[in-house]
C-alpha positions in Angstrom: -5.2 6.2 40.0 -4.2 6.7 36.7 -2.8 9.9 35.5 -4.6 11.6 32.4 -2.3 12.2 29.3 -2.0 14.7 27.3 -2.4 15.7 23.0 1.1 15.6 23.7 1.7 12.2 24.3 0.6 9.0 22.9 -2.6 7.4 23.5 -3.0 3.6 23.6 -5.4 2.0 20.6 -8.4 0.8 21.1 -9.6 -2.6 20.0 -12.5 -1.3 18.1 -12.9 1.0 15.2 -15.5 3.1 16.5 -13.7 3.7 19.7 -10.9 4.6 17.7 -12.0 6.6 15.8 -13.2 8.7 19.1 -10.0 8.8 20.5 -8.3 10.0 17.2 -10.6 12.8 17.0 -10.1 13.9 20.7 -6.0 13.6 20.4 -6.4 16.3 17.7 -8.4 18.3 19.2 -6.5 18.7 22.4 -8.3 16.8 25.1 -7.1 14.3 27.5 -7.6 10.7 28.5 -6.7 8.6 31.2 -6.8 4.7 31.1 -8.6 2.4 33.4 -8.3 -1.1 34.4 -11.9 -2.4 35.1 -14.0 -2.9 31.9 -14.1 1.0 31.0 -11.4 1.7 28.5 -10.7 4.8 30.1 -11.8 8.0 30.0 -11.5 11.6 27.8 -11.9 14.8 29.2 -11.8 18.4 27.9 -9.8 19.3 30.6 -7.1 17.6 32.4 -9.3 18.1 35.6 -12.3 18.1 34.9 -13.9 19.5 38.0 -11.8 22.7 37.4 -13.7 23.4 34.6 -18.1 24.0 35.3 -19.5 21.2 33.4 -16.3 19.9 31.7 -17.3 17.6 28.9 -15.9 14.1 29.5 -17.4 10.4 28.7 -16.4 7.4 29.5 -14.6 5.1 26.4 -15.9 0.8 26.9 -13.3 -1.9 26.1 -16.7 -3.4 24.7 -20.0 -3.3 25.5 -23.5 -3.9 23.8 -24.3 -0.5 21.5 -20.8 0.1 21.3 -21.5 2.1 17.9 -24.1 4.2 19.4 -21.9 5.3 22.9 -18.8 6.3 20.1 -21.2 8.2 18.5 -22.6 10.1 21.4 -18.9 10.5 21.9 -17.9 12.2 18.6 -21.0 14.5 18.8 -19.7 15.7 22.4 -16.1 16.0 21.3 -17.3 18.3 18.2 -19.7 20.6 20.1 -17.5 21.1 22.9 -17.5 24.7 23.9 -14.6 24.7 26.6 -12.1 23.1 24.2 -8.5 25.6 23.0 -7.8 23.7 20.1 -11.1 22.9 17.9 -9.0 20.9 15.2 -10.0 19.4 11.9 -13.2 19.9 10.1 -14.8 16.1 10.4 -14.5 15.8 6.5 -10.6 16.9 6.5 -10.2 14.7 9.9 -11.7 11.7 8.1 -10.3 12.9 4.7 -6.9 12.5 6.5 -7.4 9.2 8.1 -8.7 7.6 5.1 -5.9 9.3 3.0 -3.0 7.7 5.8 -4.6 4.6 5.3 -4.6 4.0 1.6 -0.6 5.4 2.0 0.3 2.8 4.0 -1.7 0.1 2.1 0.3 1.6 -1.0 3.3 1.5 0.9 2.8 -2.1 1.7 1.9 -3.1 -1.6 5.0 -1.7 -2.9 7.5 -3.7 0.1 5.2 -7.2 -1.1 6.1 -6.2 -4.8 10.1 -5.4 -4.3 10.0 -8.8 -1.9 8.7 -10.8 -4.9 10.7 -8.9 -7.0 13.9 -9.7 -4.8 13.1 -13.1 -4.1 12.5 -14.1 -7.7 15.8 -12.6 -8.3 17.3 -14.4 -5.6 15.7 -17.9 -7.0 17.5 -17.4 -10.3 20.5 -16.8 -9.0 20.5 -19.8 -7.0 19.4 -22.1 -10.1 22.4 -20.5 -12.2 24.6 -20.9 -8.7 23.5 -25.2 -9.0 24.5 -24.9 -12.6 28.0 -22.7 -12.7 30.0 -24.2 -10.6 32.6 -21.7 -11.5 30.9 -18.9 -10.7 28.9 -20.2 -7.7 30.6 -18.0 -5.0 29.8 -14.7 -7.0 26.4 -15.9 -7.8 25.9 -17.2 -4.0 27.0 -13.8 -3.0 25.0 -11.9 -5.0 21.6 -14.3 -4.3 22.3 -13.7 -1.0 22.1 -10.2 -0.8 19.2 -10.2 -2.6 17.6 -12.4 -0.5 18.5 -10.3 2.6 16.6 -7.0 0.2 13.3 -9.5 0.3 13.4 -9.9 4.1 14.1 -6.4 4.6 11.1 -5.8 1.6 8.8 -8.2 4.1 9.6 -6.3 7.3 9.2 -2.9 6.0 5.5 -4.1 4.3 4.5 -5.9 8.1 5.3 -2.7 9.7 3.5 -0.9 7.1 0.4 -3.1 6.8 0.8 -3.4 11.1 -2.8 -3.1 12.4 -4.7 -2.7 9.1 -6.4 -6.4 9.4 -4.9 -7.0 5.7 -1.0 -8.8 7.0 -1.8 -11.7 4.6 -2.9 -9.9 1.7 -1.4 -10.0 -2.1 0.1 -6.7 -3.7 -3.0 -6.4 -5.8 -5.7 -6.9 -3.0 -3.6 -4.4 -1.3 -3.9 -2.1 -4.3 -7.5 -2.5 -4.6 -8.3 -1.4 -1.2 -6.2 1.2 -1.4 -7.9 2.5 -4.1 -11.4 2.4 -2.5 -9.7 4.3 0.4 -8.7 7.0 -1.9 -11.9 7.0 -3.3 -13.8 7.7 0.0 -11.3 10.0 1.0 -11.6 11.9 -2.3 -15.1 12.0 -1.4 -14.6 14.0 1.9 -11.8 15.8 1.1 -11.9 19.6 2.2 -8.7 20.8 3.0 -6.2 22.3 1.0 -3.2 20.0 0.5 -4.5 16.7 0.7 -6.3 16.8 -2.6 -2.5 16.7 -3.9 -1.8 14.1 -1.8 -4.6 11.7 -3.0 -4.0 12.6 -6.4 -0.1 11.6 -5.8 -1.4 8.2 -3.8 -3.4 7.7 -6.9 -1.0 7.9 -9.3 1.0 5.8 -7.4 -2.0 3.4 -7.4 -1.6 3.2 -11.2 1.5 2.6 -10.8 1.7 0.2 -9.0 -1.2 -1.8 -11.5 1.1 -1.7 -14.2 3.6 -3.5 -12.2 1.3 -5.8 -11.5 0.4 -6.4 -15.1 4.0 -7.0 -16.2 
């Protein structure tokens, strides 16, 4: 049998949002979970033996199952009215503030690797053509094209690993930009706790930013 983990470990991802979104919540609030193999996901308890505890709260998580939505949601509800758990973590808004806000960062962040890639690549195509055209000066232009070609690929790995998991992998630099502005927006909408209304603002500015670039 599977051994339960910890807030102090990490917690495999679910396929599913909702799910997700569970387990997230739980992790920060200190609970545990322990995987399964059958068609349960696994399981998340408020203690790490639940029958120590009289009527530990603990629920099952589905790999996938009809009324998945409704199950996650019975799921949140019983994570946030807990009354055995140490740690009672974020407010719901600031939890979902957060989320949203680490999502529209890495979008951000992606649409900035796609933009230096371009950048570099362009860069690196110019060099090249003047390379064909100077013979002269083809070893120092090869050179040069080549290290900038080497900044795109690194550009393109840094935006993959940044955009890893969002469902947007193929996306421009300004679709990227546009969802990560309707991120910010809903996390503006939920924000509660101090700090991260600095942060949005900064992500927002950087959204900006990162339009003008886009229009040049």
């Amino acid at each position: 049998m599977a051994t339960w983990l910890s807030s102090a470990h990490a917690w495999p991802t679910h396929p599913e949002t909702q799910w997700r979104d569970v387990m997230r919540e739980a992790h920060a609030r200190g609970w545990f979970f322990r995987p399964f193999s059958d068609h349960a996901f696994g399981k998340i308890s408020c203690a790490e033996k639940p029958d120590s505890l009289d009527s530990a709260c603990a629920t099952k998580i589905y790999s996938s199952a009809t009324g998945s939505e409704t199950y996650a949601k019975r799921a949140l509800t019983l994570i946030r009215t807990c009354p055995h758990s140490s740690e009672q973590g974020p407010e719901p808004d600031d939890h979902e503030a957060a989320r949203l806000l680490k999502d529209a960062e890495r979008l951000l962040e992606g649409a900035t690797s796609l933009l230096s890639r371009a950048t570099a690549s362009l860069g690196s195509d110019e060099l090249l053509e003047q390379a064909s055209r100077c013979a002269d000066d083809a070893d120092t232009l090869l050179a040069e094209a080549e290290v900038l070609e080497l900044e795109a690929n690194r550009m393109a790995d840094r935006a993959s690993a940044a955009l890893a998991g969002t469902g947007l992998e193929e996306s421009t630099p300004s679709q990227l930009v546009i969802a990560a502005e309707e991120t910010l927006s809903r996390a503006d909408q939920v924000v509660a706790a101090e700090g991260l209304a600095q942060r949005i603002e900064r992500a927002q500015d950087r959204c900006a930013a990162l339009k003008l670039r886009l229009r040049s």
